[in-house]
C-alpha positions as CSV (number, residue, x, y, z in Angstrom):
1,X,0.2,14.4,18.0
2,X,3.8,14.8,17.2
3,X,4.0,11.4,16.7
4,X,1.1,11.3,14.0
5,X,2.5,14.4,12.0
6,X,5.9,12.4,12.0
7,X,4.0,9.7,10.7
8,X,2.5,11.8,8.1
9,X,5.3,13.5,6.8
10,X,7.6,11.1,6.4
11,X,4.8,8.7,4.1
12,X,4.3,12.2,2.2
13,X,7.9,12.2,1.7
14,X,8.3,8.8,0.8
15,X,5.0,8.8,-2.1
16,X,6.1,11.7,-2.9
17,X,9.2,10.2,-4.0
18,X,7.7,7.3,-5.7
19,X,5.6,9.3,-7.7
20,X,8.3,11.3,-8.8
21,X,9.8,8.2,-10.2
22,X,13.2,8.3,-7.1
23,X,14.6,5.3,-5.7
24,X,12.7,4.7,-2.7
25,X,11.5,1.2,-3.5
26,X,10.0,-1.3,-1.0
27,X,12.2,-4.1,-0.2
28,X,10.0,-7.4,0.1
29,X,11.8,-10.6,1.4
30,X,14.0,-12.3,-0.9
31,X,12.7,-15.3,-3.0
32,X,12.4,-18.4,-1.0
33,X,11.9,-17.1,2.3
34,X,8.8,-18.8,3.7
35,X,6.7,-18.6,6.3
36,X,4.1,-21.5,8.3
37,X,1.5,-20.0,10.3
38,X,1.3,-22.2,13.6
39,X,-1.3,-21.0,15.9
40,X,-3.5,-17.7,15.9
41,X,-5.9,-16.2,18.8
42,X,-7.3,-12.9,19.0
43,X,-8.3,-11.3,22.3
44,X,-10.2,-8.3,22.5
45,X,-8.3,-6.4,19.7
46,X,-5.0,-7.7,19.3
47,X,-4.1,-10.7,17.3
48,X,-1.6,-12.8,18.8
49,X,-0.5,-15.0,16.0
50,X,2.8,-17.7,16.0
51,X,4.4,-18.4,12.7
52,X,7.5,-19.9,11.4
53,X,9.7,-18.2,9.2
54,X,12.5,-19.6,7.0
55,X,15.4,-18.2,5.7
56,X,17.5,-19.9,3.0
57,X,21.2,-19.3,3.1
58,X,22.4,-15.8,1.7
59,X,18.5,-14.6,2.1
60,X,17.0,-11.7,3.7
61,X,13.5,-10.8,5.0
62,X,13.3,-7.3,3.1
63,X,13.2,-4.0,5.1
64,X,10.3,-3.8,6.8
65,X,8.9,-3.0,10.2
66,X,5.7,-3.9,12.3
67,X,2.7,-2.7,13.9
68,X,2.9,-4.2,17.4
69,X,6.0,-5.8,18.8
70,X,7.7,-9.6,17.8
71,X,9.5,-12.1,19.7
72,X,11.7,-14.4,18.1
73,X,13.2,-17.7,18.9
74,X,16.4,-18.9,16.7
75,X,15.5,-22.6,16.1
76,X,18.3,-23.0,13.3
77,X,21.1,-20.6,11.7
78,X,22.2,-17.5,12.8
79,X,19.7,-14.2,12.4
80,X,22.2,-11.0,11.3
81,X,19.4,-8.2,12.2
82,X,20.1,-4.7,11.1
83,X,18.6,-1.2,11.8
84,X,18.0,1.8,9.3
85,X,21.2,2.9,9.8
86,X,22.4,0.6,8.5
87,X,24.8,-1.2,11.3
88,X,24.3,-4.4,12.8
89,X,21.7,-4.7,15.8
90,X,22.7,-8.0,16.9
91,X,23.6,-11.8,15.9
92,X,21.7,-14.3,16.8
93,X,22.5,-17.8,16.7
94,X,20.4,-21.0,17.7
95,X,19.0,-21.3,20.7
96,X,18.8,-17.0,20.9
97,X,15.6,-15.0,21.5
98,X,15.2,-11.5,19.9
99,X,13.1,-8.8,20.8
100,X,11.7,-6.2,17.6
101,X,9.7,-3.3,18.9
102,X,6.7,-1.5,17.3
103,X,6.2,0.9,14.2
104,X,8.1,3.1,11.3
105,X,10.7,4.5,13.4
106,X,12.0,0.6,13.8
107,X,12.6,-0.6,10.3
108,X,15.2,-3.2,10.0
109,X,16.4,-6.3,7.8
110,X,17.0,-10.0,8.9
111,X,19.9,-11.3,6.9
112,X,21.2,-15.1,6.9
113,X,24.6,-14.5,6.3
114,X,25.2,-18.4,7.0
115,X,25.1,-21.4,4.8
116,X,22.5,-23.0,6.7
117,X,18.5,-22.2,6.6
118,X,17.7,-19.9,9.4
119,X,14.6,-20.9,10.8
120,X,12.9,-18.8,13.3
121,X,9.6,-19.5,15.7
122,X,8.2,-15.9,15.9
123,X,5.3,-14.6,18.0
124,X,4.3,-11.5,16.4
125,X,1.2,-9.0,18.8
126,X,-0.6,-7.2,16.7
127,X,-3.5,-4.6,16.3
128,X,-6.7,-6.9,15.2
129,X,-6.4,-7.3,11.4
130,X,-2.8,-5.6,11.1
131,X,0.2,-7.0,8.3
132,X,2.4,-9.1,9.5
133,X,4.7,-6.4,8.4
134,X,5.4,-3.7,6.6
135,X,7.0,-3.1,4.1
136,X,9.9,0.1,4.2
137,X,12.6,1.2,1.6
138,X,15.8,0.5,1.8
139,X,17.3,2.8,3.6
140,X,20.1,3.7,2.4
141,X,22.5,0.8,2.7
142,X,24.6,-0.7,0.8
143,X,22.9,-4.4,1.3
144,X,19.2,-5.5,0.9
């Protein structure tokens, strides 16, 4: 229940902003990040879908979270992954896995700092029908 009116407030908050013409803007992923879906299956109700995602060099995904947790493998690059507070969550370089838990309380940014494509395998397990992601507002930092 807590969770929910969390939930509940903090979207009030954030429309409430938009509306009022403030700064909280979505953040989707920079122009000519791409993604390839690979394989999908749903099971009962969760989708378990496997997609990869480039990043070109200097790029970033947008802030965003999702509904169900994602596991990440670094094919090529480096991933620079950062949380809504703005420090760095960990550096991931090829050959890495990553690890991004579930919901609005995990908003974060993948950045490719690197002057190679990052290109990531990504097995994302979702409630049947959800978004890949999410998109969130910036939160504050000084980078998108």
């Amino acid at each position: 229940m807590r969770t929910l009116f969390r939930a509940a407030t903090t979207g009030a908050v954030v429309a409430a902003t938009v509306l009022a013409g403030g700064t909280a803007h979505a953040t989707p992923a920079d122009p000519g990040v791409t993604a390839k879906l690979i394989a999908q299956k749903t099971v009962g109700d969760t989708d378990y879908i496997v997609r990869e995602i480039t990043v070109p060099p200097g790029q970033a995904t947008g802030w965003h979270f999702h509904d169900g947790p994602l596991y990440g493998y670094i094919q090529q690059g480096t991933l620079s992954h950062f949380n809504s507070t703005c420090a760095s969550d960990g550096v991931y370089a090829k050959g890495s896995t990553l690890q991004e838990p579930a919901g609005p309380g995990n908003v974060h940014i993948g950045r490719n700092l690197g002057d190679v494509p990052l290109v990531l395998t990504v097995l994302y397990v979702l409630p049947h029908g959800a978004p890949f992601s999410q998109d969130a507002p910036n939160p504050g930092c000084s980078f998108e």
